[in-house]
C-alpha positions as CSV (number, residue, x, y, z in Angstrom):
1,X,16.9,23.7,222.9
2,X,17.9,20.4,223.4
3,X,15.9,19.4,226.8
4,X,12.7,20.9,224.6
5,X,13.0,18.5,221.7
6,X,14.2,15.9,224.0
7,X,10.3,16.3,226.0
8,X,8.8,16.6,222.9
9,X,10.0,13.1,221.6
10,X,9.0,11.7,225.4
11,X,5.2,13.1,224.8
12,X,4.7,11.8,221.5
13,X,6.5,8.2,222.9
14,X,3.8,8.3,225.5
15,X,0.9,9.1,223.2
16,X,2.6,6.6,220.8
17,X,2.9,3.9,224.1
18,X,-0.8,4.9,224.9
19,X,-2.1,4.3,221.6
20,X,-0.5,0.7,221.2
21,X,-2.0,-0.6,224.5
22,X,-5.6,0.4,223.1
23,X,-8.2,-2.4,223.8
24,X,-10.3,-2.4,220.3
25,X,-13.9,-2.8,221.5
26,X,-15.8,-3.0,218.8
27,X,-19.5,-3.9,217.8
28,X,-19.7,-7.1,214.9
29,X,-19.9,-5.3,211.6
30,X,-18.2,-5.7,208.3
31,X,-14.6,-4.8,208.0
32,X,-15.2,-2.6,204.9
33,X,-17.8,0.0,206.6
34,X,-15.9,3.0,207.3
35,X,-19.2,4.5,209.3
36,X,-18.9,1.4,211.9
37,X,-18.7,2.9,215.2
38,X,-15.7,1.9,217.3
39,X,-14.5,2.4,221.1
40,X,-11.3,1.8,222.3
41,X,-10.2,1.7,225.8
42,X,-7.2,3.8,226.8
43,X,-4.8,3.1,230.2
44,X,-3.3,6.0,231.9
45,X,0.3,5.2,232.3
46,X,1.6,5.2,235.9
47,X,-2.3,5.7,237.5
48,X,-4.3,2.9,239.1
49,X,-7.8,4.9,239.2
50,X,-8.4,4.0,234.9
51,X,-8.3,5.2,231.8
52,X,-11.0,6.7,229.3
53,X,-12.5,5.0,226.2
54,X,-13.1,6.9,222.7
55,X,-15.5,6.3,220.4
56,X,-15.1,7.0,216.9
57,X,-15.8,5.5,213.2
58,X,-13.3,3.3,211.6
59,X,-12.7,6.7,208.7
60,X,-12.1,8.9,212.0
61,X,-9.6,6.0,213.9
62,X,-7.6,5.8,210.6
63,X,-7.9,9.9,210.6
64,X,-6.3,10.1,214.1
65,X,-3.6,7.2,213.0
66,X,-2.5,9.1,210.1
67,X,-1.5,12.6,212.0
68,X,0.1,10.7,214.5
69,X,2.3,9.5,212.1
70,X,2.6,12.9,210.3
71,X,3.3,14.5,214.3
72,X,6.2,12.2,214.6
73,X,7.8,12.6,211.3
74,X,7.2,16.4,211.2
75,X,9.2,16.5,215.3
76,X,11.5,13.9,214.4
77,X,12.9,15.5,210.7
78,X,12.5,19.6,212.4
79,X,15.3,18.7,214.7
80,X,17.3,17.0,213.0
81,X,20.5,19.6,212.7
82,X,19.9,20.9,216.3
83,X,21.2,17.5,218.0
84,X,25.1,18.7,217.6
């Protein structure tokens, strides 16, 4: 029980680790134009051969940020009482 919460933490502090070391490539547009199409590049952790870069609109970017948070609050508080 324990080792499965404990790998599910370590994914989500990768994707969380992943997510911080994104490159923001962006074309010049206003701030305020959630429709502006940005790309992000992405390192692999532990590989030289790269990474990926994803596209998305500023609307879809904040989309993605706010389930990540919601992932990680959900695993962090379901497990709370199983860590005795």
């Amino acid at each position: 029980m324990i080792n499965r919460a404990f790998l599910g933490l370590s994914a989500v502090g990768l994707l969380t680790a992943t997510a911080l070391t994104a490159q923001p490539a962006s074309r010049p547009t206003s701030k305020g134009d959630a429709d502006r199409q940005i790309c992000r590049t992405f390192k692999d952790t532990g590989s030289r051969l790269g990474g990926y870069r994803a596209c998305h609109t500023a609307a879809e970017w904040a989309e993605l940020r706010r389930q990540s948070v919601q992932n990680v609050d959900r695993l962090q508080n379901s497990r709370a009482g199983d860590a005795q």
